[in-house]
N, C-alpha and C positions, 0 to 999 in steps of 0.2 A: 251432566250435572243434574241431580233431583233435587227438590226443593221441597219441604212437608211444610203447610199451615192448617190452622186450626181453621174449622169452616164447619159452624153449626153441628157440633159436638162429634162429627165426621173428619174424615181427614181428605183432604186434596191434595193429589199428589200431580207436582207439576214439572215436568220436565223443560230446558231449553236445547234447544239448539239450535248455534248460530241465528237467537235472537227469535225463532219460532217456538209457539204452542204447542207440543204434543204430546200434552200430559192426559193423564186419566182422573175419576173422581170417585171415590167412594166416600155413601150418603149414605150409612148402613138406617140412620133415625128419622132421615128425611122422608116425607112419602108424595106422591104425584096427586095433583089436584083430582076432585073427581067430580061428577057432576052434580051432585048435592054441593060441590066447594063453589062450582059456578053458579048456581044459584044463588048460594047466599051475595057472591060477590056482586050479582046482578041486582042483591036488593039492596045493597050497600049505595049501589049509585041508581037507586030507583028506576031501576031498567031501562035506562037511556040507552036510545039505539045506538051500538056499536061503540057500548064501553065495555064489553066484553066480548074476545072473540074467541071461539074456539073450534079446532080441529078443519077448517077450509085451511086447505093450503095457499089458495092464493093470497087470503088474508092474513096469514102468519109467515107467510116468507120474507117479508122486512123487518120482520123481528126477530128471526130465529139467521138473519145474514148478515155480518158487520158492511159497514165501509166497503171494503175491499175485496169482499166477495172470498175471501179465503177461509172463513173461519164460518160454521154451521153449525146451528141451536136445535134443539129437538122439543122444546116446547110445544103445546098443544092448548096454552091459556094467556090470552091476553089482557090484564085488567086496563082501561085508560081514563084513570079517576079525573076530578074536576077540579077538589078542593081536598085542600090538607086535611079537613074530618076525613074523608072516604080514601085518602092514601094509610092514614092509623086506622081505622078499621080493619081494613086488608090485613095491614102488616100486625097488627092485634094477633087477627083469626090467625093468621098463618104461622104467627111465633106459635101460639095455641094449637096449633093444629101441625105442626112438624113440618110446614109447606115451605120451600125450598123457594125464593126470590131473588131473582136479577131485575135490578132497577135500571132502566133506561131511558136517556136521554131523547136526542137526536140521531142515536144509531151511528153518529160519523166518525169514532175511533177507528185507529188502524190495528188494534192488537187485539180484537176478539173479547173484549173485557165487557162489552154488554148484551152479548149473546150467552143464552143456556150450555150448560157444557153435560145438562142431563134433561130432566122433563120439567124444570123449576118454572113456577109462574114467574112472566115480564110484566112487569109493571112499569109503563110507559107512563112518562111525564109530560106528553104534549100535548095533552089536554088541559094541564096547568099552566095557560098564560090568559086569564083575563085580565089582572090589574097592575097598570103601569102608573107611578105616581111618580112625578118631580118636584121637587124641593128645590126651586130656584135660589132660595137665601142661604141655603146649604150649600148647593150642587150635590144636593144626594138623588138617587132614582132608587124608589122600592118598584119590585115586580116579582113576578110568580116564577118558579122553577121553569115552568117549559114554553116560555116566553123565546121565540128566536131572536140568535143575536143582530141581525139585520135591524127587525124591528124596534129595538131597544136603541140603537144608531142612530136610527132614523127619527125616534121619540124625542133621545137628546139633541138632535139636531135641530131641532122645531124650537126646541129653549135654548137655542147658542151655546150648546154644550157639546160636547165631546165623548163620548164611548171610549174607554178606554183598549180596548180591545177590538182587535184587527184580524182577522184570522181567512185562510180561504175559503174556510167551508160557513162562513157566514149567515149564509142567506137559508142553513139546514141547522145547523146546531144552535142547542137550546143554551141558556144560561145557566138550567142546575146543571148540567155536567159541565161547562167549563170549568164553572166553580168547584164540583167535586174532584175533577182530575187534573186541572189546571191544563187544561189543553182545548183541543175544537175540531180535531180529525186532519 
């Protein structure tokens, strides 16, 4: 069974079988970051150490490997912003600029959905969890996308509240992805 979707003016061509990835991708508009791209993205987060990585392997091999160790990224650029300014920046330049982005959580899916499936910059969200605020008179909790879910448990436990969400990979996965895939790995 093949499957075509549209994917930034390219097409992705995605194969299953029996429930696996072994699809291809063609990004004929898309192009690969280059080192003029990483600089700028370096000034976008004022050169804070190690919000951009690029080209060590050791430091991109948890980003370019899901979960499960089956599925493999070939990324060479790591952005890992702080604040919502400096994730629209990026994603600004990079609509601007043709640049090809997988948004990443906490890495803990089991189907390859937050790995590169070419040379596309990741852009990790776990640098996004400073602010946790509780609304006792509500029971609401606001917080940042890459806040883990542990810790968000553990916040509303302190207010006699309850997290609604249980999952085993917990103490790893963030809250923006739960929310965007409705899962936790």
């Amino acid at each position: 069974m093949v499957f075509l979707t549209s994917y930034s003016r390219g097409w992705r061509r995605l194969q299953s079988h029996r429930g696996r990835f072994m699809g291809t991708i063609t990004t004929p508009s898309l192009r690969e970051p280059t080192s003029e791209d990483v600089r700028i993205f370096g000034e976008y987060m004022n050169h804070r150490s190690g919000s951009v990585l690029t080209k060590n392997e050791d430091d991109l091999e948890r980003y370019n490997t899901d979960w499960t160790g089956h599925y493999k990224g070939q990324s060479t650029v790591v952005v890992r912003p702080e604040t919502t300014q400096e994730v629209s920046n990026i994603l600004k330049y990079c609509h601007e600029e043709r640049i090809g982005v997988v948004p990443q959580a906490g890495n803990t899916g089991l189907v390859g959905g937050s790995v590169s499936v070419g040379n596309e910059l990741v852009l990790s969200i776990e640098r996004l969890n400073r602010g946790m605020k509780f609304n006792a008179e509500e029971g609401i909790l606001t917080c940042d996308a890459g806040c883990i879910l542990l810790h968000l448990t553990e916040f509303c436990a302190e207010h006699n509240h309850l997290m609604p969400l249980d999952m085993g990979s917990k103490g790893t996965c963030l809250i923006g992805g739960n929310v965007s895939t409705n899962a936790g790995g």
